[in-house]
N, C-alpha and C positions, 0 to 999 in steps of 0.2 A: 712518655709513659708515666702513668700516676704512680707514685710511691704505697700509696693507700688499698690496693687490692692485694692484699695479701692470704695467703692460706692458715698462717700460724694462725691460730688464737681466732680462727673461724670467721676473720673480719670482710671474706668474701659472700654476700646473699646470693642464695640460691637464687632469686631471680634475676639477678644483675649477670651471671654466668651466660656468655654465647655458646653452646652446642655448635659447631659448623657440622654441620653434617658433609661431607665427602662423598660423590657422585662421580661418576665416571664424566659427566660433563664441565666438572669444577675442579675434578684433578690438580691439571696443573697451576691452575690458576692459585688455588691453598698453596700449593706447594713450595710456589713463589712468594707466598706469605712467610712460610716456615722457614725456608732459607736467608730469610730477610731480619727475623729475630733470633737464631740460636746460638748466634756468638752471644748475643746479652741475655739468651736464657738459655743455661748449659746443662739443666736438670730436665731430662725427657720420664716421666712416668707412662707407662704401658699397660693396657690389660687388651686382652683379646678375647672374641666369643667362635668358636668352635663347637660339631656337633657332640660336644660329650668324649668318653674312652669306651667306643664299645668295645674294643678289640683288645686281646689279652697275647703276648706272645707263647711260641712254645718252645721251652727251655728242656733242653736234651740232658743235663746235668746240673750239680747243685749251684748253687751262683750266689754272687753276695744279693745284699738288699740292692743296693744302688745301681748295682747291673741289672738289676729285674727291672727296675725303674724306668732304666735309661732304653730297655730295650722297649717296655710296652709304650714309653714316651715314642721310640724310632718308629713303631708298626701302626698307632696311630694316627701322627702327623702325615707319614709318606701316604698313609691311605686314604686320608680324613681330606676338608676340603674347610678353608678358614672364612670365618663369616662376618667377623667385625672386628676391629682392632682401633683400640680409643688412643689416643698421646694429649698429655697436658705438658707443658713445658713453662718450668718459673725460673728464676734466680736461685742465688746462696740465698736471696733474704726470703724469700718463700711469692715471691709476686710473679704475677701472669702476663703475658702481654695485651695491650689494646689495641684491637681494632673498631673500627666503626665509628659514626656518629650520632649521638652523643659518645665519647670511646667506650668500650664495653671488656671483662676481659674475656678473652676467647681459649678452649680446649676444642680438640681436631676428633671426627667419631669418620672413620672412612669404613665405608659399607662394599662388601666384596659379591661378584655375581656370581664364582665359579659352583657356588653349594646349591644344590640341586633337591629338594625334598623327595621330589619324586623318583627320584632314580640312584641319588648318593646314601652311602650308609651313616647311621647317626644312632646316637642314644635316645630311643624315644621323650624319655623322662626328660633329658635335655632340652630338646627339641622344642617340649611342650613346653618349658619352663620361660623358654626365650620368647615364644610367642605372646605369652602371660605378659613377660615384661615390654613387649611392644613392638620386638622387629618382626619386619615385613617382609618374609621372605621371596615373594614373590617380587616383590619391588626389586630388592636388592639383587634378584634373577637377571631382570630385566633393565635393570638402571645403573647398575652397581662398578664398583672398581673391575679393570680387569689385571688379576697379579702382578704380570710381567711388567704393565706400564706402572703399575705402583712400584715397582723393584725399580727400572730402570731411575726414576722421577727420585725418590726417597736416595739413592744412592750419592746421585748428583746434586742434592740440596744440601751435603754437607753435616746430617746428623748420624751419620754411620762413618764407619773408618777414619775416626778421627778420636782421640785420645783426649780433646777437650771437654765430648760430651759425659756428660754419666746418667745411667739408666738406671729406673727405678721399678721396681716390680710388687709383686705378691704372689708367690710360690710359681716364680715364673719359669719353671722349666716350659709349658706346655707355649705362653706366648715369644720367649724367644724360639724355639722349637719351628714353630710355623713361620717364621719373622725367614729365620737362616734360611730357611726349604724354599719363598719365595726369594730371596735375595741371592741368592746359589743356581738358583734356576734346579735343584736337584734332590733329590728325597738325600734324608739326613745319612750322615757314615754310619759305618757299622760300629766302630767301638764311641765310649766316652771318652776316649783321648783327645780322637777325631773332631770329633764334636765340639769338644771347648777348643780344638786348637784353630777351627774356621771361627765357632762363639768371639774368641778377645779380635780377631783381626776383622769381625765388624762391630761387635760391642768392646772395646776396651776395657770400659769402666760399668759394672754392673753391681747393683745394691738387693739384693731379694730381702725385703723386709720380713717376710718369713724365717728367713732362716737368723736374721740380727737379733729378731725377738726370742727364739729359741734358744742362741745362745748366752743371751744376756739376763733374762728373764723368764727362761723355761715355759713360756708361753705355747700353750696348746688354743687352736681356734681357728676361725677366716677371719676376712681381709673388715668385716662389721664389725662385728664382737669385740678386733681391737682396736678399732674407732671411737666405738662406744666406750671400749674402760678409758682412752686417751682424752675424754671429750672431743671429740672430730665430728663434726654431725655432715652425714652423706646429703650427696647437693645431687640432685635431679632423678633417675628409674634407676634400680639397681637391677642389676646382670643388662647393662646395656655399655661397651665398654667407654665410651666418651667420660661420663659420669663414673664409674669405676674408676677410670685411670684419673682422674681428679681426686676422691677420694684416698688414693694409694698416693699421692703426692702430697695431699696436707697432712697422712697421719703420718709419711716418710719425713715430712718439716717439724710435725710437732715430737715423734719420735728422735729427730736428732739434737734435740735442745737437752732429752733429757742422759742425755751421754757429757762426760766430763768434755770440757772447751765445746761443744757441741760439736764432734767430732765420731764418725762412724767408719773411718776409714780400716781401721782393722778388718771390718768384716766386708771388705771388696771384693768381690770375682767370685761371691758364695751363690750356685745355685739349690735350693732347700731341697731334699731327696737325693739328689746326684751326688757321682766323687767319684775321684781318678788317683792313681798314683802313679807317683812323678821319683825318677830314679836320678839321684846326684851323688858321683865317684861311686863307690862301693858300697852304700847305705842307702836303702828304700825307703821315700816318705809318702803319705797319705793326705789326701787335701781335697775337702768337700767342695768342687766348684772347678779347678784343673787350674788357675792361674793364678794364683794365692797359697802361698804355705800357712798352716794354721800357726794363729798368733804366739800360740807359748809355744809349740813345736818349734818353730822359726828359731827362739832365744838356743833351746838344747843344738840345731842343726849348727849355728854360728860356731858354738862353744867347741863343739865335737872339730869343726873344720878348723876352728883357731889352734887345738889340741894339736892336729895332725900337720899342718902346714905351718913354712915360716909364713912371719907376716910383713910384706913392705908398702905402707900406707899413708897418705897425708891428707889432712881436710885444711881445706882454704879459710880463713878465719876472717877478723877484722884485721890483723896483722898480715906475717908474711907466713905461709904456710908450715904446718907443725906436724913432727910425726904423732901419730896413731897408733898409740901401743894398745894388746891387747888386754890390759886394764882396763882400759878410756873405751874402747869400745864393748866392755860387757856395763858398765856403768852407763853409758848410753842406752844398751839393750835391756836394762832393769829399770830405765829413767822411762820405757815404754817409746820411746821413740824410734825404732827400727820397725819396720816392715818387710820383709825379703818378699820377693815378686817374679815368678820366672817369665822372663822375657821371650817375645816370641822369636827368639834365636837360639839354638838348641844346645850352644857353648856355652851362656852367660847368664848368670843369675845375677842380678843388680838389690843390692841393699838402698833402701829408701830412707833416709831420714827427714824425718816429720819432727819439726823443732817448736818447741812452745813460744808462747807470743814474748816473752821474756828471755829466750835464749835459755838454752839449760848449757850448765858447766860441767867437764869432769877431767881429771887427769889436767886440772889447770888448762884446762882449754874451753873457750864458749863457742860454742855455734850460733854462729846466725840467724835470725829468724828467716829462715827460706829454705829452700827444698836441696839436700844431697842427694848424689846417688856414689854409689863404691860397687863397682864390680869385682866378680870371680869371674876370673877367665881357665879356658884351658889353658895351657903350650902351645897348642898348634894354633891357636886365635892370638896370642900373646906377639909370635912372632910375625904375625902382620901391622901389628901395631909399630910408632915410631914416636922419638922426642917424650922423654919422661916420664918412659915405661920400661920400668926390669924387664929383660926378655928370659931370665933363664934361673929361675929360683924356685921352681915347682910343678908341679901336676894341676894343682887350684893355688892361685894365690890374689891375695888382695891387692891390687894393682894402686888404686889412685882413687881419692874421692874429691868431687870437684862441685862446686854451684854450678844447678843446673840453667839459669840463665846469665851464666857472664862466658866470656868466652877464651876460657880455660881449654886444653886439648881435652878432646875425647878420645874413645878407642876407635871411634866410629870418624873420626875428623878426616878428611883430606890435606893434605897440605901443596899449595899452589904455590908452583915454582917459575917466577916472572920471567923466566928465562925461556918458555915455551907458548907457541898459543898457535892457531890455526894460522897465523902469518905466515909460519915457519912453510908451510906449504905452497907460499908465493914464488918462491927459488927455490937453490937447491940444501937438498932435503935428503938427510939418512932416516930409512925407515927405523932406526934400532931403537930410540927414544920414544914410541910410543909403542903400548902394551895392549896387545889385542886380548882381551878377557876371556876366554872360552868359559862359559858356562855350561854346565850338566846339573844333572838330578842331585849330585853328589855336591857341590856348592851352591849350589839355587838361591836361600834361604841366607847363604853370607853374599854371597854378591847383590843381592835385591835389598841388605840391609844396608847398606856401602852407598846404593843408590838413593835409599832414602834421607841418608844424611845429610846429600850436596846439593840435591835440586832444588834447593829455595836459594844456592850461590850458584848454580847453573840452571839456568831456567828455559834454556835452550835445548830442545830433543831433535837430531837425527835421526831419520828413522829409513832402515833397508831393509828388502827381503829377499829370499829365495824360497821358490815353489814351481813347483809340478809343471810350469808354462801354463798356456790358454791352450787347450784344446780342444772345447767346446765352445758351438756359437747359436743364438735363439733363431729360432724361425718366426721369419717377422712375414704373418699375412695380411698386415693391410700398412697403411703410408705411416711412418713414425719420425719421430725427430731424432739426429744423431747420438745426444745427450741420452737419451729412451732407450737405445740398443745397446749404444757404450755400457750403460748397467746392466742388463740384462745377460750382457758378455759376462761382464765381473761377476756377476749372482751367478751363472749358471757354474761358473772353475770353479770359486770360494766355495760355494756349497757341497761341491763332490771332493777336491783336491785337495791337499792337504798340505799343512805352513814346515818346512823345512829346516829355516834358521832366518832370525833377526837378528842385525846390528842397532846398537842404540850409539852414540856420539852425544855425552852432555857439554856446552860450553856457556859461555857467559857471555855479553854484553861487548864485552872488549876482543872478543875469541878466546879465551883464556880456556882450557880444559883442565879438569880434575886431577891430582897428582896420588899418589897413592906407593907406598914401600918404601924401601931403605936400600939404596937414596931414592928420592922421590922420580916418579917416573909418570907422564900423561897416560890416564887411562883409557878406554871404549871398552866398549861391550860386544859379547856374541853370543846369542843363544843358540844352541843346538836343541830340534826338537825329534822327539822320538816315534811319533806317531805316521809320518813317513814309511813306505815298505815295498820295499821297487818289485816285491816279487807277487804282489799282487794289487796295487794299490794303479791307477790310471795315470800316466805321466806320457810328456813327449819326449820319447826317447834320444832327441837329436837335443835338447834341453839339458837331459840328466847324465847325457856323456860330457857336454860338454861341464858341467858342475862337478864330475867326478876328475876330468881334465885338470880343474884347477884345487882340487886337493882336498875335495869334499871324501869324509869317508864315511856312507850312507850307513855299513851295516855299525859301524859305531853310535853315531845318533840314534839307530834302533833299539841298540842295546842301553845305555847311559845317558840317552837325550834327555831333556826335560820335557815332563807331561803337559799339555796345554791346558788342562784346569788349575794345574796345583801354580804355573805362571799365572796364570788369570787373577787367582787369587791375591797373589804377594802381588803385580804388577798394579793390582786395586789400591791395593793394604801402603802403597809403598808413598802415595801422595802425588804421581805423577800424572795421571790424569785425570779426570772429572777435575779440573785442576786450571781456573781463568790465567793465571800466573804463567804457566807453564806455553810455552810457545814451539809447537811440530814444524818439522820442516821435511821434507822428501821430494824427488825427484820424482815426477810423475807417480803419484800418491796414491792411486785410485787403488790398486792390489795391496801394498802393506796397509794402507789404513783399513780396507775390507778385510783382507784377514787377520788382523789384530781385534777389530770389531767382532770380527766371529767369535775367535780367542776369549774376547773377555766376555759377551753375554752368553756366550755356551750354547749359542741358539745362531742359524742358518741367515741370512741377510735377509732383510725385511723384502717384500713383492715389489715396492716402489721405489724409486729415487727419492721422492721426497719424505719419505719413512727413514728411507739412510740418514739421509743427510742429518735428517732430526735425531739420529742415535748417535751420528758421527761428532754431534754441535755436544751432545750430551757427553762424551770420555774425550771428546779433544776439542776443547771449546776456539783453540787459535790454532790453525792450519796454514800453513804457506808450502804452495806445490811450486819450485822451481820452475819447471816446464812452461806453468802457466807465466811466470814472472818474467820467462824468457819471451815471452810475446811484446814487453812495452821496452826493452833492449833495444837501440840503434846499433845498427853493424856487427851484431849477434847472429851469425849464423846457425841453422837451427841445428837438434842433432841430437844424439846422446849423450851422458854423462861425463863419458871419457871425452867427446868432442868439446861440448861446454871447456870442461877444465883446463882441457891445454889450451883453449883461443885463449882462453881467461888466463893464463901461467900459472895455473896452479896444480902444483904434484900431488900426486897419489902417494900413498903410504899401507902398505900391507897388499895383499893382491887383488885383481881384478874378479869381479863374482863369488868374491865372499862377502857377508853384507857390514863384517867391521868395519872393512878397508872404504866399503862402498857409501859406511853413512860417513865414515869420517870427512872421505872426497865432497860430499854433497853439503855438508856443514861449511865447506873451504868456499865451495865455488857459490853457499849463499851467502857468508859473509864478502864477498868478493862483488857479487853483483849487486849487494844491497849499499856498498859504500861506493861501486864505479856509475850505477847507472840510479839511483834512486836517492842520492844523497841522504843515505843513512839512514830514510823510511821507508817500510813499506804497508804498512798498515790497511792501506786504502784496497788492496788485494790477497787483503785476508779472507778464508775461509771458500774460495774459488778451489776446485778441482780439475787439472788439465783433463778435458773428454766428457766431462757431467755438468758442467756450466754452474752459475753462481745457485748456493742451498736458497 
């Protein structure tokens, strides 16, 4: 990559700039471009082209401004139909990537077919505006992106749900708007809470330069006007978004030079016209954007929380860690260097500090040049924590503040107790030492946060299900291959029947599983799902006695299960799939990976196997089905899971046909097969489905 293409200081020519235009036939082929540069360019600039706001809601009663906003933003996106959306992506230092020969830099314009002139609603004046500036509608009809596979594609190239990227816009309620509704598969929530709280768990990190110039410099205008005062001279057609969202990245580069250290991070997670309030203890705050406390607000919210609570606190220094008196930390809060940020965990507000390139001192203590964070916990989060945490000195209290990359405990740590690991399961074995997780609606959100913290030290997923049985099968009228029916089995259940409860089992490389409490205990997971309903819902009933047999209690799961969107969500958000690292394991695979597949795209299993397969490679890129692996076995007798493990001597732990106990078992008996009959690889029989033959 050349150093010399840059946006600052306009030293990029308009003609030297690539346009890729994005077609439904070059899809994914960009795509694989994109995810091949975003680690070394972490700045995505957005603008999108839509038919206009023809549509006004109707508000039954008085409402703020930003509620009117947000609602005629809901009624137009759900209705509307998105037509272009440009991304330029640089560096911190404001540079583009190359492609091409001679290299060229390149920004992305993807063209969408679903908008319809002649049949979809639109603002005329729009409409004509965009024509003027050169798109084709008819082309883009007939040639164009289709949503769902840009949603699937975009998901899995690693520029959303991920906390490295940061997003740049210009009054971009309307293009994140349209962004979420395809990437959700689902018209936007009803309130603005809603809305920002799916917005940070796929945008993280969001800059609306509208709203930075508003606050900074009471700047009234569009996205030219302040171009023009910044000297930024616009590079190719305007109102076409490729060109746009370039434009919106050199004046976001040239704008952030002129902020002190060239530093804009104050005004993060602001979108311009929107705001939500956000309620902490017994005081209500207000914050334009839903995941940002406003900047001088933040300092009074600290002071008031320092007033009311004790304080027991330490930051890690160059030395040996010092306490944290609430002196030192309002001198740091006046030195400008705190950020308070609410996390997407509904107990914890995390204080950020942002330290100058010289270290700033106070209270005889310097910080580091490098990123803290210091949490507020409740009590009831407090007392899951362990090692180095007061458990009992308040309602909110300042717990610990630690460098975010050394590896200091967190609240979020695991602690692994060498004394445990799936071997334990080769003899004999008391179930009592491993903690079967029951998840509901009511911990979702801490146990999916729990998960996120370990899987990069457990990279290993087991995966169990229970559902409804098979009780449906296709009418096959002409010759087919067995692989061909085998799915059309699986599509025909998954698409009517409904997913009941999953086990997950994380372990590591060595077996090692996740320890978690006081004193440390190996964890797994269970989800209970609610959308299950025996009393009208299609099930085989010789299936669902025996499920209630071993301890299943359905009308609970009805009541308190977890919803299967609001899992989809956090199960995306949490880094465990669309995820090369991460390696699936299951026992004849083909039912929990299909309905887990359902689960996360919110959409019914594709007509073909080879459509599957290509969504399956997409949320679980490394698959290992047992079943299949038991085929290159000597003296392996075939069978079921319970048969496998005791030829193999390995014990079960928790009960039979619930799916903690069931991934746990399946985690044992693949470490087990993979060190007796494969000498420790099995790589060469990855991504094979027992009954669907290789993707």
């Amino acid at each position: 990559m050349s150093a010399s293409e840059k946006l600052y200081g306009n030293s990029v020519a308009a003609d030297s700039v690539e346009i890729r235009e994005v077609w439904n036939f070059n899809l994914e082929e960009e795509f694989f471009l994109i995810s091949s540069i975003v680690a070394e360019y972490p700045f995505v600039a957005i603008d999108s082209e839509f038919p206009g706001v023809p549509l006004r809601p109707v508000i039954a009663s008085p409402t703020s401004f930003t509620d009117f906003n947000y609602q005629t933003l809901k009624t137009n996106v759900n209705d509307l139909k998105l037509i272009q959306v440009g991304l330029t992506f640089f560096d911190s230092s404001g540079r583009l990537p190359l492609f091409g020969s001679p290299p060229r830099p390149c920004i992305w314009q993807f063209n969408f077919r679903e908008f319809d002139a002649a049949s979809d609603v639109f603002a005329p004046d729009s409409i004509e505006l965009l024509r003027r500036s050169g798109i084709n509608f008819e082309k883009n009809h007939c040639l164009g992106v289709a949503a769902n596979r840009f949603a699937e594609l975009m998901i899995a190239s690693g520029v959303v749900l991920t906390d490295t990227v940061q997003w740049i816009t210009f009054h971009g309620c309307y293009d994140f708007g349209y962004l979420l509704k395809m990437l959700t598969c689902r018209n936007l929530p009803d309130s603005q809470e809603d809305f920002f709280h799916s917005l940070r768990l796929y945008f993280p990190n969001v800059y609306d330069i509208k709203h930075l110039t508003k606050i900074c410099y009471n700047f009234h205008g569009g996205l030219n006007k302040l171009a023009g005062l910044l000297g930024v001279k616009g590079l190719g057609t305007c109102h076409q978004a490729g060109p746009d969202s370039l434009l919106t990245a050199a004046t976001f580069t040239k704008l952030k030079y002129c902020f002190a250290n060239g530093s804009a991070q104050r005004c993060a997670g602001v979108l311009y016209g929107l705001g939500v309030t956000i309620k902490t203890g017994s005081s209500q705050f207000t914050t334009i954007g839903g995941f940002n406390f406003g900047f001088k607000r933040s300092r009074t919210l600290v002071r008031e929380l320092l007033q009311e609570t004790p304080v027991s606190a330490s930051v890690r220094t160059n030395s040996a860690p010092k306490a944290l008196s609430k002196t030192c930390l309002s001198m740091l809060m006046d030195a400008g260097i705190v950020k308070i940020s609410l996390y997407p965990f509904k107990t914890a507000i995390f204080f950020i500090f942002l330290s100058a390139e010289e270290g700033i001192s106070a209270d005889g203590i310097t910080v580091e040049t490098a990123k803290y964070d210091m949490a507020i916990f409740s009590k009831d989060l407090m007392n899951r924590c362990k090692e180095g945490f007061q458990q009992d000195i308040g309602d909110l209290d300042i717990i610990q503040s630690r460098r975010r990359l050394d590896t200091s405990p967190s609240p979020f740590s695991c602690y692994r107790c060498p004394m445990w690991s799936l071997h334990n399961l080769n003899g004999d074995f008391a179930a009592d030492p491993v903690e079967i997780r029951e998840v509901w609606d009511s911990n979702l959100e801490e146990e999916l946060s729990l998960i996120r913290s370990i899987v990069a030290d457990y990279p290993f997923v087991s995966i169990d299900t229970e559902f409804a049985s098979v009780i449906l099968f296709p009418v096959v009228t002409s010759p087919t291959s067995l692989p061909v029916i085998n799915y059309q089995t699986l599509k025909l259940n998954v698409n009517v029947l409904k997913l009941i409860q999953l086990g997950l089992t994380f372990f590591d490389s060595s077996g090692r599983l996740p320890h978690f409490g006081s004193p440390p205990r190996p964890r797994i997971w269970q989800f209970n799902f609610r959308e299950f309903d025996a009393t009208r819902d299609n099930f085989d009933r010789s299936s669902i006695e025996h499920l209630l047999s071993k301890g299943m209690d359905l009308e609970k799961y009805h009541r308190l299960g977890v919803t299967a969107n609001r899992f989809a969500e956090l199960i995306i958000s949490s880094g465990i799939v669309q995820n090369a690292s991460v390696q699936w394991i299951s026992f004849h695979s083909v039912f929990d990976l299909g309905y887990l597949l359902k689960t996360l795209t919110g959409r019914n299993l594709p007509d073909s196997r080879e459509d599957f397969c290509r969504s399956l490679r997409l949320y679980f890129p490394k698959v290992y089905d047992i079943k299949h692996l038991m085929k290159f076995c000597d003296n392996l007798s075939p069978g079921g899971l319970n048969k496998v493990a005791e030829d193999l001597g390995v014990r079960r732990a928790g009960t039979y046909h619930q799916t903690g106990s069931d991934s746990l078992l399946a985690a044992a008996v693949f470490r087990k097969l993979k060190d007796r009959f494969f000498l420790g690889s099995v790589e060469r029989y990855e991504g094979v489905l027992r009954g669907l033959g290789p993707d």
